[in-house]
C-alpha positions as CSV (number, residue, x, y, z in Angstrom):
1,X,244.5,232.7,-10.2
2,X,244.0,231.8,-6.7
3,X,245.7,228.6,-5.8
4,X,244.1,225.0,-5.6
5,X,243.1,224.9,-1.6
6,X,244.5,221.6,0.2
7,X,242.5,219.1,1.1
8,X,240.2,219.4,4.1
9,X,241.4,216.6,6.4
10,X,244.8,215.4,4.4
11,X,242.9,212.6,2.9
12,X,240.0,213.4,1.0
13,X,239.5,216.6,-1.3
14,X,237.1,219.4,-0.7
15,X,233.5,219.0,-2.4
16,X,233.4,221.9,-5.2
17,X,231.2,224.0,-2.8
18,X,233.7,224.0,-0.4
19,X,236.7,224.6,-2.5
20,X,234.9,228.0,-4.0
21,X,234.0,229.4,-0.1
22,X,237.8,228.5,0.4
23,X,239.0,230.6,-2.4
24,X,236.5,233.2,-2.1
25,X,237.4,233.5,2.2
26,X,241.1,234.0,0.7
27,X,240.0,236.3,-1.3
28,X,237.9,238.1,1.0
29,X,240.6,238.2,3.7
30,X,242.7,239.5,1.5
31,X,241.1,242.6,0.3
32,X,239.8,243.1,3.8
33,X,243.1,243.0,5.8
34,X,245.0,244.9,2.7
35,X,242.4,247.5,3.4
36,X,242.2,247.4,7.2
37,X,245.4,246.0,8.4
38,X,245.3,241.8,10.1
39,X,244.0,244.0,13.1
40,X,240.4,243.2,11.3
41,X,238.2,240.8,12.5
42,X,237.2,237.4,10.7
43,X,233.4,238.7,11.3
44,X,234.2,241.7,8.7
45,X,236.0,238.9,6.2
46,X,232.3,237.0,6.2
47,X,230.4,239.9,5.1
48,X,233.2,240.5,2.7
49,X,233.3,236.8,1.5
50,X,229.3,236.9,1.6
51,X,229.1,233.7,4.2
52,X,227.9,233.6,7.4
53,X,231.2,233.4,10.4
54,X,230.6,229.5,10.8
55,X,232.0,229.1,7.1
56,X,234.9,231.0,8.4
57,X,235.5,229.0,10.9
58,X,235.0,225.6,9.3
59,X,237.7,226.2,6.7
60,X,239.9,228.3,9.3
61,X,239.2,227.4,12.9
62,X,241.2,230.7,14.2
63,X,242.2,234.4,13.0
64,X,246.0,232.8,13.0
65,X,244.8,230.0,10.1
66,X,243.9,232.5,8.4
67,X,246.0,235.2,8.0
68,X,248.6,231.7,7.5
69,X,246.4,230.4,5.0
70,X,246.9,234.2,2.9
71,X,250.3,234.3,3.4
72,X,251.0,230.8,1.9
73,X,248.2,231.5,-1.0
74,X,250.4,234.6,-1.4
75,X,253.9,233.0,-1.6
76,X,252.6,230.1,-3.8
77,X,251.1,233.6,-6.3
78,X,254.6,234.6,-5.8
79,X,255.7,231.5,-7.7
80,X,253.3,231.5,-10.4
81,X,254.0,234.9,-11.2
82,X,257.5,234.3,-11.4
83,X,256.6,231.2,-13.7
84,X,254.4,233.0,-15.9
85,X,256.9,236.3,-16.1
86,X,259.5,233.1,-17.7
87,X,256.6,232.1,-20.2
88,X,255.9,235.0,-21.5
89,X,259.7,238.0,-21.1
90,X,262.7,237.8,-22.2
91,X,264.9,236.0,-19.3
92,X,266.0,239.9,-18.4
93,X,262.8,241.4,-18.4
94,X,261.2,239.0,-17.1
95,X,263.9,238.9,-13.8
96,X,263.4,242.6,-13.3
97,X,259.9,242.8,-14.1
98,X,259.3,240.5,-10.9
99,X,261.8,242.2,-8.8
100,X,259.6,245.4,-9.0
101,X,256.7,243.4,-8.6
102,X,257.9,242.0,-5.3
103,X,259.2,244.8,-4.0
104,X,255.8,246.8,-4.7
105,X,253.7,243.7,-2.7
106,X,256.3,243.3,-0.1
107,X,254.9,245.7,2.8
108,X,251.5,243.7,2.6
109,X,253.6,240.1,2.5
110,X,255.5,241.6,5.5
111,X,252.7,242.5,7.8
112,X,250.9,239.5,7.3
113,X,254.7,237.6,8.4
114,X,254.9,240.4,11.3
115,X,251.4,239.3,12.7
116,X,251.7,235.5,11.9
117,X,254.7,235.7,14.3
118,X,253.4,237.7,16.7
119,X,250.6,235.1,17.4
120,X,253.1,232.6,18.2
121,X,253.5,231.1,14.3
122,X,256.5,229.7,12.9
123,X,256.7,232.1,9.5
124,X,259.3,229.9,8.3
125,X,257.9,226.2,8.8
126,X,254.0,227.3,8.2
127,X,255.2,228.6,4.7
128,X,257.7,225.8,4.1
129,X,256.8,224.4,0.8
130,X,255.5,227.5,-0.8
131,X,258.8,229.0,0.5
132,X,261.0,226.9,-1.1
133,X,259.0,226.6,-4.6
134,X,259.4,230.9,-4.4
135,X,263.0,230.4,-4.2
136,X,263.0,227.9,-7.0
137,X,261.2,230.1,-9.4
138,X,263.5,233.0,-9.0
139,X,266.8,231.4,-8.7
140,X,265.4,229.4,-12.5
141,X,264.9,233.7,-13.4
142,X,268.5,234.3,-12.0
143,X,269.9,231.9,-14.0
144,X,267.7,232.1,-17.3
145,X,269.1,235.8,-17.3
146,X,272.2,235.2,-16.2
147,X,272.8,232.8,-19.4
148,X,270.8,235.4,-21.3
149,X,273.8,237.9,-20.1
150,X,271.2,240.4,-19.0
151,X,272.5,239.8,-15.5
152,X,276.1,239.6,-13.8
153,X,277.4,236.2,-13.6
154,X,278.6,236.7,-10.1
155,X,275.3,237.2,-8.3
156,X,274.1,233.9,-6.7
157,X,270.4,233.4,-5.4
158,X,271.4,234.1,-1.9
159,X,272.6,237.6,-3.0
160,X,269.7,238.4,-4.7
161,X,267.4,237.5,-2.3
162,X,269.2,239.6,0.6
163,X,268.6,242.8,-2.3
164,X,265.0,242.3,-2.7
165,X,265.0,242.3,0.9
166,X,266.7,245.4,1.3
167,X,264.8,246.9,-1.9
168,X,261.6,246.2,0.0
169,X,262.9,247.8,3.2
170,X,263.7,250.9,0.6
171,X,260.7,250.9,-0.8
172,X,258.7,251.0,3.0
173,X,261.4,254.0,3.9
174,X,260.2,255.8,1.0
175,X,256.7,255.7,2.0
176,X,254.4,257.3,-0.8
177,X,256.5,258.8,-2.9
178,X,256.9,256.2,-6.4
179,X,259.6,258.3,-8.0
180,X,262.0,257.7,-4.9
181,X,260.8,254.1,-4.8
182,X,261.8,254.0,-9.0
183,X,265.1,255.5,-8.8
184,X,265.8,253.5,-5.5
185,X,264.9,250.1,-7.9
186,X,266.7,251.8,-11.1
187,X,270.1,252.1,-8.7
188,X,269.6,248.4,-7.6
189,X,269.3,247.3,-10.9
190,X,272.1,248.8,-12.2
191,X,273.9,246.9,-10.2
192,X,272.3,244.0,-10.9
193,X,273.5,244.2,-15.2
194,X,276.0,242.8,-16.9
195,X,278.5,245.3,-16.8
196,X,280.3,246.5,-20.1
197,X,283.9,245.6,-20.1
């Protein structure tokens, strides 16, 4: 479920008309720029979305807005996957299951970062809250399986987030091939197990 847009001006909520064109532009942008790289234009994200380019510029007044406006929709996702994967998994399963999960979406999440900071943005304080709420939600997965003893006691969050980073690197180095990409996360999770004494 896309997330609740922010308010238009800081103050005063978006009418309901406003607040669907806002999800369905995110939506729009997303499946256009998956498909075509960020290298497409915000005219092609219109037709997609179904509204002429003056809504798209309304809610997003440049390209930059809006490729910064996906990747925060896509971190704060991020969290309520994670939240929902603790709802519904054992603490374990539910740890690995959004592991894999990330890795497979990283390469989009990346190129979306890659062109954000080419156009001048600051990744890190554009995507600040989201950020931090991502982090909460898997170090509350960490811990849940950690206690569970699905997962060594040892690992902290910091460690865990430098191996999805370097799964997600692993999983762009083996391209198209999903069985190198499963046995690359079935080596990392190993790893990541409680260990039998």
């Amino acid at each position: 479920m896309p997330p609740e847009p922010a308010p238009s001006d800081g103050n005063r909520p978006l009418r309901a008309d406003a607040r669907r064109n806002r999800v369905r532009l995110l939506a729009a942008a997303e499946a256009v720029f998956t498909a075509k790289g960020t290298s497409a234009s915000t005219e092609e994200v219109a037709r997609e979305a179904g509204v002429g380019i003056g809504t798209v510029f309304r809610h997003f007044p440049t390209k930059e807005a809006l490729l910064e406006a996906m990747y925060v929709a896509r971190l704060e996702r991020f969290a309520e996957d994670a939240r929902e994967l603790a709802r519904e998994q054992e603490p374990g399963d539910a740890l690995f299951a959004f592991f894999s999960w990330a890795v497979e979406h990283s390469a989009a999440k990346n190129a979306l970062a890659d062109a954000l900071a080419e156009a001048g943005v600051d990744v890190r304080t554009a995507s600040h809250g989201a950020g931090r709420d991502l982090q909460e939600q898997l170090g509350a997965l960490l811990t849940a399986a950690q206690q569970a003893g699905a997962v060594r006691g040892d690992l902290d969050l910091p460690a865990l987030l430098a191996l999805l980073v370097g799964a997600s690197h692993a999983a762009h180095y083996a391209g198209d091939d999903p069985d190198a990409r499963r046995r690359t996360l079935a080596v990392v999770f190993d790893g990541l197990r409680t260990q039998p004494c």
